[in-house]
DOPA-434041 format. One record per residue: x, y, z of N, C-alpha, C in turn. Coordinates in Angstrom, 1 decimal. Example, Ala and Ser with C-alpha at 12.3 -4.5 7.8 and 13.67 -1.06 7.14 Angstrom:
+--------+--------+--------+--------+--------+--------+--------+--------+--------+
|    n_x |    n_y |    n_z |   ca_x |   ca_y |   ca_z |    c_x |    c_y |    c_z |
+--------+--------+--------+--------+--------+--------+--------+--------+--------+
|   13.2 |   -5.7 |    7.8 |   12.3 |   -4.5 |    7.8 |   13.2 |   -3.3 |    7.8 |
|   12.8 |   -2.2 |    7.1 |   13.7 |   -1.1 |    7.1 |   12.9 |    0.0 |    7.9 |
+--------+--------+--------+--------+--------+--------+--------+--------+--------+
//
This chain:
+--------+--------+--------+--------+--------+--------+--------+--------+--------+
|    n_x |    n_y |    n_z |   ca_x |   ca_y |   ca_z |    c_x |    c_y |    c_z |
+--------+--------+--------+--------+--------+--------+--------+--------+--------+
|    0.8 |   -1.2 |    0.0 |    0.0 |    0.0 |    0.0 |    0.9 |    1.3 |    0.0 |
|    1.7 |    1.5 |    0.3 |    2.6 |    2.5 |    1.1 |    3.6 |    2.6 |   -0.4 |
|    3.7 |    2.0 |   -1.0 |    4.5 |    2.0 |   -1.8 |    3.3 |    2.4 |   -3.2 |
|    2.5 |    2.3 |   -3.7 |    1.5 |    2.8 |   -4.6 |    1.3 |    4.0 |   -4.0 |
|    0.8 |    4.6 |   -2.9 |    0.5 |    6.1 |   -2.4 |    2.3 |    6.5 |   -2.6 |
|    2.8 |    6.0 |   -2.3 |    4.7 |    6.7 |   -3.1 |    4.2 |    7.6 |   -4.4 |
|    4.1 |    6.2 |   -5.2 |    4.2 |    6.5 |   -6.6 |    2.9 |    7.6 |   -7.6 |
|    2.2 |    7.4 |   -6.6 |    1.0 |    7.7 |   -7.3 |    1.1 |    9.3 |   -7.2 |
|    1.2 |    9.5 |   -5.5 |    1.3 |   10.9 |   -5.2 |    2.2 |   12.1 |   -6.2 |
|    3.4 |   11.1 |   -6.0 |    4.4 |   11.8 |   -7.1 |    4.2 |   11.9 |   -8.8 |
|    3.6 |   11.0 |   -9.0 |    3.2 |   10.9 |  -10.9 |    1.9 |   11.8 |  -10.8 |
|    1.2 |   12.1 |   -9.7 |    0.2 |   12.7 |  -10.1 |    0.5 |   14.3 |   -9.9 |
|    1.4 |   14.4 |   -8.9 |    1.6 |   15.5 |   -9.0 |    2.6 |   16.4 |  -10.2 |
|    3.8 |   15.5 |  -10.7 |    4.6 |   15.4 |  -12.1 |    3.1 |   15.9 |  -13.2 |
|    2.0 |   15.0 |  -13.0 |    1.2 |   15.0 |  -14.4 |    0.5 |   16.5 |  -14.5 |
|    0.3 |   17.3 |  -12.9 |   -0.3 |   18.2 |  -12.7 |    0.8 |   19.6 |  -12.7 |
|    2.2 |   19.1 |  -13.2 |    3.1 |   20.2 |  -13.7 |    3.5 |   21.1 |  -11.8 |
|    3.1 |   20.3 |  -11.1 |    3.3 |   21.0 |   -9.5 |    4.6 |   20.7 |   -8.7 |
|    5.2 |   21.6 |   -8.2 |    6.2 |   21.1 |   -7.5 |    5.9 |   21.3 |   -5.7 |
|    6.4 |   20.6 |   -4.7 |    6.3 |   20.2 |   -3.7 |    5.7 |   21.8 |   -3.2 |
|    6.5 |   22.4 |   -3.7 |    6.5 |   23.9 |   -3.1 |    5.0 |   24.4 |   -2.9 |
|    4.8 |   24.4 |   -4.8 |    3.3 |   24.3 |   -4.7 |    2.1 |   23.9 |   -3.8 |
|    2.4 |   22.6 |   -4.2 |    1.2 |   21.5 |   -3.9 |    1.2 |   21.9 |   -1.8 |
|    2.1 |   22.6 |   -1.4 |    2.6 |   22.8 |   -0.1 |    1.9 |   23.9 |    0.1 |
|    1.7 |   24.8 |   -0.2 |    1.0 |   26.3 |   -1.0 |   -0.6 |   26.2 |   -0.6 |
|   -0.8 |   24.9 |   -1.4 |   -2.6 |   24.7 |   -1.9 |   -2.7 |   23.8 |   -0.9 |
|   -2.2 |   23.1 |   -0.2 |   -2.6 |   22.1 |    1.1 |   -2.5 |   22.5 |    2.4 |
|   -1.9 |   23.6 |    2.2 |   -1.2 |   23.6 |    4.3 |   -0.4 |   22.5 |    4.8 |
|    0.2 |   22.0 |    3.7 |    0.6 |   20.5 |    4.7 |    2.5 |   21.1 |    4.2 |
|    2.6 |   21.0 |    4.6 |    4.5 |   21.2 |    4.5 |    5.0 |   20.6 |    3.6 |
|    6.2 |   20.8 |    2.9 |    7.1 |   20.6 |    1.8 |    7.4 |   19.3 |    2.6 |
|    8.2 |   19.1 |    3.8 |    8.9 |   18.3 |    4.5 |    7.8 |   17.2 |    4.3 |
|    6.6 |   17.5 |    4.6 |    5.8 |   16.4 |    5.4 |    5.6 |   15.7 |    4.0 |
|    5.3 |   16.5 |    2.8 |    4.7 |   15.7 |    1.4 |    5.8 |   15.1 |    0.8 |
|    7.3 |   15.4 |    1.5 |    8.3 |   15.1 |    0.7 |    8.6 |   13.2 |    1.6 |
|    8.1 |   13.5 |    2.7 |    8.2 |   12.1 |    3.5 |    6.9 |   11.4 |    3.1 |
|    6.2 |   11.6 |    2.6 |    4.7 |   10.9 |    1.8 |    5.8 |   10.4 |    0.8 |
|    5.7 |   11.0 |   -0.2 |    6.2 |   10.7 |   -1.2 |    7.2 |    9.6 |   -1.4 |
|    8.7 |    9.6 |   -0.4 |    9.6 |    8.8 |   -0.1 |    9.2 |    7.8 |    0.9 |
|    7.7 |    7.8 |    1.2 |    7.6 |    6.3 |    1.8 |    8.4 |    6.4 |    3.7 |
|    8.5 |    7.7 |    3.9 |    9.0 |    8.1 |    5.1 |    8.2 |    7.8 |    6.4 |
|    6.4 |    7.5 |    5.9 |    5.3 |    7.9 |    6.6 |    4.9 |    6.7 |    7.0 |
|    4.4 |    6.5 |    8.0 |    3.4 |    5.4 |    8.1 |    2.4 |    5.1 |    7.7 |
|    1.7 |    5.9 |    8.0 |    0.2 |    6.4 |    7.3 |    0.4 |    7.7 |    7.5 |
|   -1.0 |    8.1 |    6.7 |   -1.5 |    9.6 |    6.5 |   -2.7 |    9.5 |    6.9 |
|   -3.4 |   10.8 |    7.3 |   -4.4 |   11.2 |    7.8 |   -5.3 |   11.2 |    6.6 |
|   -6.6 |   10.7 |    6.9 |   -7.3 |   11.0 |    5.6 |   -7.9 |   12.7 |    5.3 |
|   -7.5 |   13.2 |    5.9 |   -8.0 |   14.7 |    5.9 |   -6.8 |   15.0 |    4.9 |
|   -5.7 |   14.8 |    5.6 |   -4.5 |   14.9 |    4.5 |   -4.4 |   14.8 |    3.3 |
|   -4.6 |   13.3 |    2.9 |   -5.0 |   12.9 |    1.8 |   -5.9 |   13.7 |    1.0 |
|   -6.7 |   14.2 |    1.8 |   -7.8 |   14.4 |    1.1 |   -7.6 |   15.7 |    0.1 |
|   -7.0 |   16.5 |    1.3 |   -6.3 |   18.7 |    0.9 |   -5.4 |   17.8 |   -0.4 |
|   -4.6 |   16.7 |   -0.4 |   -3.4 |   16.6 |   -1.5 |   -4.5 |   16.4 |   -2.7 |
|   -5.2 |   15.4 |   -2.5 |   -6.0 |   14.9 |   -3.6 |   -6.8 |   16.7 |   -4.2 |
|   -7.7 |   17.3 |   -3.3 |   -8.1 |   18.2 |   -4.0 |   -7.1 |   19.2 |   -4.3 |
|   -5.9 |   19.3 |   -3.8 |   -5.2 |   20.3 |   -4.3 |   -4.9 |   20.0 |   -5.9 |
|   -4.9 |   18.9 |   -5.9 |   -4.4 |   18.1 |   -7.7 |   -5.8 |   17.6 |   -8.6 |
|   -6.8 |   18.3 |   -8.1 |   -8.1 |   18.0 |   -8.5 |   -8.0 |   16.7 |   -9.6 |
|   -7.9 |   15.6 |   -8.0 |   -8.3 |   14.3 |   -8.6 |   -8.7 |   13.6 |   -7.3 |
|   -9.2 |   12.6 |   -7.7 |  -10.5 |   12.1 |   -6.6 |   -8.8 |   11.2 |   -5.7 |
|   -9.5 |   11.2 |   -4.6 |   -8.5 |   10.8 |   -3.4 |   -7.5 |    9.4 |   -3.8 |
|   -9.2 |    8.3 |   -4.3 |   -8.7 |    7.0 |   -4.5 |   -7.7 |    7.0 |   -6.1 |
|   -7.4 |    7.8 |   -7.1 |   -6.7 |    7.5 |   -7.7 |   -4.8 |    8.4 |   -6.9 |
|   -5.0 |    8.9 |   -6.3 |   -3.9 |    9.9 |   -6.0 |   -3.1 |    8.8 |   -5.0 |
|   -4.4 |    8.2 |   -3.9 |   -3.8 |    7.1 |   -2.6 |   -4.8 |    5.8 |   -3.0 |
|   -4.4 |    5.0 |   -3.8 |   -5.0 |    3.7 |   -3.9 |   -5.0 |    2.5 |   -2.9 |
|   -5.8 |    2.1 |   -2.4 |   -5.2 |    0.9 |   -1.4 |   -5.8 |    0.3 |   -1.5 |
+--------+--------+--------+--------+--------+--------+--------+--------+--------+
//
């Protein structure tokens, strides 16, 4: 699981032309914290979290964090 929310987060954010900086901008959630999403740093994530990433990249949650 943890390894698909890696990949996904990152290609979807690549697809949406955003850099961490950004997507950090439109979420409230910190460069650090999306950069340890990303690298598999996290244990889990909060679904509220999830949620600010997914709509900041206006895409539905389940394709951004699949499990």
């Amino acid at each position: 699981m943890q390894e698909k929310m890696k990949n996904n987060l990152q290609k979807c954010r690549w697809e949406k032309d955003m850099t961490l900086k950004q997507l950090s901008i439109s979420t409230g959630v910190s460069v650090s914290e999306l950069n340890k999403i990303e690298n598999n740093d996290v244990k889990d994530i909060y679904y509220s979290t999830a949620c600010k990433i997914a709509k900041a990249l206006k895409l539905p949650v389940e394709t951004v964090f699949p499990y």
